[in-house]
C-alpha positions in Angstrom: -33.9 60.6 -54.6 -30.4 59.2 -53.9 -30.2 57.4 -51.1 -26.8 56.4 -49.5 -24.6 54.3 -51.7 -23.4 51.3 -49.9 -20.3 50.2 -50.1 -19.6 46.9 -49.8 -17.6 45.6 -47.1 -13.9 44.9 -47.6 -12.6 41.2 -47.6 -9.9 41.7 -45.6 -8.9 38.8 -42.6 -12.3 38.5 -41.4 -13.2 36.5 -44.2 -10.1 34.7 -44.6 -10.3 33.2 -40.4 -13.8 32.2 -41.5 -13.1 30.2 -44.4 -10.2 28.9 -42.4 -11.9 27.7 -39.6 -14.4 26.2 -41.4 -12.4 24.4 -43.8 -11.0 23.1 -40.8 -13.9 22.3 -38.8 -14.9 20.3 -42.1 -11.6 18.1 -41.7 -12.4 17.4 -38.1 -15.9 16.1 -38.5 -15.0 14.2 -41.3 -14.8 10.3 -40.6 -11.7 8.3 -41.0 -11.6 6.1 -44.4 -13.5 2.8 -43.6 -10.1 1.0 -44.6 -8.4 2.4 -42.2 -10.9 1.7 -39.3 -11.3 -1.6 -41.0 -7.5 -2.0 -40.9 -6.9 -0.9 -36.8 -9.7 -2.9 -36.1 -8.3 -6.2 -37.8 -4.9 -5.4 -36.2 -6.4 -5.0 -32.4 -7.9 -8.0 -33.3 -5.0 -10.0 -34.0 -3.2 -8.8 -31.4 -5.6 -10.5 -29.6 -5.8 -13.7 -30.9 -1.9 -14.2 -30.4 -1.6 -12.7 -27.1 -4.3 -15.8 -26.3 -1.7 -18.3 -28.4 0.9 -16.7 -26.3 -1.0 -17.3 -23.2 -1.6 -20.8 -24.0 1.8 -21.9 -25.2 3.5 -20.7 -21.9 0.3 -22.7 -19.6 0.8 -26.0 -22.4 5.2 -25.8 -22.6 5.0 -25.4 -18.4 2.5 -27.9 -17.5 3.7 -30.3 -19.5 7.5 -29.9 -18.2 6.1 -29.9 -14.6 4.1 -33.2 -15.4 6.8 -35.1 -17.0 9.5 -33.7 -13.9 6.6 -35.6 -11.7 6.7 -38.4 -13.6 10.7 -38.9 -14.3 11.5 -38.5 -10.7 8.8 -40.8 -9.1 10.1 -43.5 -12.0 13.8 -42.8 -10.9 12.8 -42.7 -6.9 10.9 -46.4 -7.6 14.2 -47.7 -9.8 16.6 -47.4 -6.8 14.5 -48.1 -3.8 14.2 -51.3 -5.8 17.7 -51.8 -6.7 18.5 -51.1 -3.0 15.3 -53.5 -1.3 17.6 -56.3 -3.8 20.2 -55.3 -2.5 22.1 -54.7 -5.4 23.0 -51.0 -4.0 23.0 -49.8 -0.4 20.0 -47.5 0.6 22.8 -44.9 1.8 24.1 -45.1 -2.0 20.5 -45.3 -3.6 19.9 -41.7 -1.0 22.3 -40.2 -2.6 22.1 -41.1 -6.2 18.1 -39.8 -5.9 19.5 -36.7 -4.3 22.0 -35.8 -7.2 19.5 -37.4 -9.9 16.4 -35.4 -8.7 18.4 -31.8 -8.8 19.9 -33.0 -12.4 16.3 -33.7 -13.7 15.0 -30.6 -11.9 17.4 -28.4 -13.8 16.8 -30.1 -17.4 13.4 -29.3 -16.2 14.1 -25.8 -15.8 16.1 -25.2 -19.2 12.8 -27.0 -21.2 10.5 -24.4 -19.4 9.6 -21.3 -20.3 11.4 -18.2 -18.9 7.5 -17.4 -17.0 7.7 -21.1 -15.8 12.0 -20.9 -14.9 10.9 -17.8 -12.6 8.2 -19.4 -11.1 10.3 -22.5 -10.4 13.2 -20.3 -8.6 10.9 -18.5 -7.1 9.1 -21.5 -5.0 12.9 -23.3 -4.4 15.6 -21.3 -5.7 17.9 -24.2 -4.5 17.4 -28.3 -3.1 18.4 -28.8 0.7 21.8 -30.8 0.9 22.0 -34.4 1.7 23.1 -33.6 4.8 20.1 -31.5 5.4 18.0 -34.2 4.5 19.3 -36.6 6.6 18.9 -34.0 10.0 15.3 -33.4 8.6 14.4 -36.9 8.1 16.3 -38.2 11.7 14.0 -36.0 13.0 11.2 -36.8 11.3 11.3 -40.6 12.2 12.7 -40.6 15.4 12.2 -37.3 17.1 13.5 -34.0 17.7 16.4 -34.9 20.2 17.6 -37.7 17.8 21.8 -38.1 16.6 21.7 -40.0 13.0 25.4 -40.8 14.5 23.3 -42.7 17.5 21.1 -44.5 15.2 21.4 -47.9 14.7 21.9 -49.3 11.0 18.8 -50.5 10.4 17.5 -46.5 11.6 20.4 -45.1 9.5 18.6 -47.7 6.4 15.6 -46.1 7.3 16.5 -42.7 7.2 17.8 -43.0 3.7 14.6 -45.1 2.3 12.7 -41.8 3.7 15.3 -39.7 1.5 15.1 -42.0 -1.5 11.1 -41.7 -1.5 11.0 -38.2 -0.9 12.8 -37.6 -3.8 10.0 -39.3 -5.8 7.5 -36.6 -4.2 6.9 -33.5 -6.4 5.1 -30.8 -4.3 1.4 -32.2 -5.1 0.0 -28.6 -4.8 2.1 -27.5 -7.8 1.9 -30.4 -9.6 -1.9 -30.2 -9.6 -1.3 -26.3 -10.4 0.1 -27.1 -13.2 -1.7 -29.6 -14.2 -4.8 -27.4 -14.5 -2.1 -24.5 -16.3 -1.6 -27.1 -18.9 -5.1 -28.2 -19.6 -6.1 -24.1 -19.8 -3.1 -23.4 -22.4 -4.0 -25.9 -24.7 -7.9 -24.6 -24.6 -6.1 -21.2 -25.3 -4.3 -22.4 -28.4 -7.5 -24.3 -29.5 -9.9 -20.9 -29.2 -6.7 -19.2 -31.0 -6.4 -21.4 -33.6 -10.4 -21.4 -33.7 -10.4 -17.7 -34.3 -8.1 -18.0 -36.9 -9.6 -20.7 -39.0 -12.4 -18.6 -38.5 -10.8 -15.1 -40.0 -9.7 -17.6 -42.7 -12.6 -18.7 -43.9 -14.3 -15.2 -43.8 -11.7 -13.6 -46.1 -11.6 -12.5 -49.6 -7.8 -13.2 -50.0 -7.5 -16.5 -47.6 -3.9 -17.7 -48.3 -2.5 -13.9 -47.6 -4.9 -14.3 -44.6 -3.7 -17.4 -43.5 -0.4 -16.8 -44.1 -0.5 -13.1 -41.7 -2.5 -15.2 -39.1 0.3 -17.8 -38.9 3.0 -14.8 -38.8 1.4 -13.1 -36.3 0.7 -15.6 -34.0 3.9 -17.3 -34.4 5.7 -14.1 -33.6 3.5 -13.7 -30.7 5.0 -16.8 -29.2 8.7 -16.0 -29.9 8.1 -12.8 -28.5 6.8 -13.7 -25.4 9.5 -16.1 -25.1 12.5 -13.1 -25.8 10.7 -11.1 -23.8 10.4 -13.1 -21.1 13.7 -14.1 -20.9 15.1 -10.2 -21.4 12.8 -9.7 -18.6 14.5 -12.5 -16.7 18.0 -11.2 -17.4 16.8 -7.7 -15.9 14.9 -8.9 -12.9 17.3 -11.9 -11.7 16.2 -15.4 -11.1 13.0 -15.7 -9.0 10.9 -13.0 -10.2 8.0 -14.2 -11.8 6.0 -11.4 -12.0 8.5 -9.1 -13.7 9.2 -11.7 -16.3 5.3 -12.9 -16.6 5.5 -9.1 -18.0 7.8 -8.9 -20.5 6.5 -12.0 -21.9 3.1 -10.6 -22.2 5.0 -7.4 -24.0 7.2 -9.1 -25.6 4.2 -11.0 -27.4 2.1 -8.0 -28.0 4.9 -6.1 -29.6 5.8 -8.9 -31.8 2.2 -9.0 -33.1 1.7 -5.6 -33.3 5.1 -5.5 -35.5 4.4 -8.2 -37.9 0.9 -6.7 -37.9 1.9 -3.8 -39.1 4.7 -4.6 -41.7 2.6 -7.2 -43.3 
């Protein structure tokens, strides 16, 4: 009547691996906290929002230097073409006041922009011709290829230097108009920022520790594209736009991201 006796099986490794792998297969298919998606999402988010008020600060600051550069020079070109038609200075003297007036205002200019829009600057005229230069240019330009200034008579030489005194008045329109539209496009940035944020504001539970991280973040946005910008620009040498365009942009993100994450 006996039949066999089984013995049971021993629960040696076998068993072990299994409830191993299982307590590990549980970990893995188990979803992240919603906090913590919550919290990357919120951060990516913000990152966002101040890479845009980065964006738009460098378009706004630059425009708004070129534009008033425009405008100063053409105000300073008009002042001494009138002092000279008065005859209060000579047009040689009022040539080369608006010579050494239009690189000073072009390098106050340059210090006021951003280290994006300094790069950009070099880049299209690292430096102004010379007065001399101008002068051969403009001989040429009024009175042919084969023309002397030394030949010309005074009222050419007067002419020649009325030429110099108005060009100096001339920003190149294409840039101008450039950054013109660069200025009207970074202050729509900063609004749809500032949008964003007003909006995150108004949405949240807590909204003066809201308001007070967007501020944070976006301001450190800013000053970290500026720093990194201008590390970039120390790296790179003058007249590299594109390698400094790209450490602002990091330079902004990582700021964000930092504040983001200490907050």
């Amino acid at each position: 009547m006996g039949g066999a006796a089984t013995t049971p099986g021993p629960t040696g490794a076998g068993e072990n691996r299994a409830v191993v792998n299982a307590s590990t297969l549980a970990r893995i298919a188990t979803p992240a906290p919603a906090g913590d998606d919550r919290r990357l999402f919120d951060g990516a988010r913000q990152a966002l929002e101040a890479e845009i008020a980065n964006m738009g600060a460098h378009g706004a600051i630059d425009g708004a230097t070129r534009l008033a550069y425009a405008r100063q020079v053409r105000a300073a070109a008009d002042e001494l073409a009138a002092q000279a038609a008065a005859g209060r200075i000579s047009w040689r003297q009022a040539a080369e006041r608006a010579h050494g007036l239009r690189h000073s205002v072009m390098e106050i200019m340059r210090v006021r922009s951003t280290p994006v829009g300094r790069a950009f600057a070099e880049w299209l005229k690292s430096e102004g011709l010379t007065l001399n230069e101008l002068i051969a240019r403009y001989t040429v330009k009024l009175h042919g290829s084969g023309a002397d200034f030394n030949a010309l008579s005074a009222a050419q030489k007067e002419a020649v230097y009325a030429e110099i005194v108005a060009a100096a008045g001339r920003a190149n329109p294409r840039v101008t108009a450039w950054m013109r539209g660069a200025s009207r496009a970074g202050r729509g940035l900063i609004v749809l920022s500032l949008a964003l944020s007003i909006y995150q504001v108004a949405t949240a539970d807590n909204k003066l520790d809201t308001a007070k991280r967007e501020v944070a973040v976006t301001g450190g946005s800013i000053a970290g594209g500026i720093a990194g910008g201008a590390l970039a620009g120390l790296a790179c040498g003058p007249g590299a736009p594109v390698c400094v365009t790209a450490g602002a942009f990091v330079g902004g993100a990582l700021a964000a991201f930092g504040i983001d994450f200490f907050w």
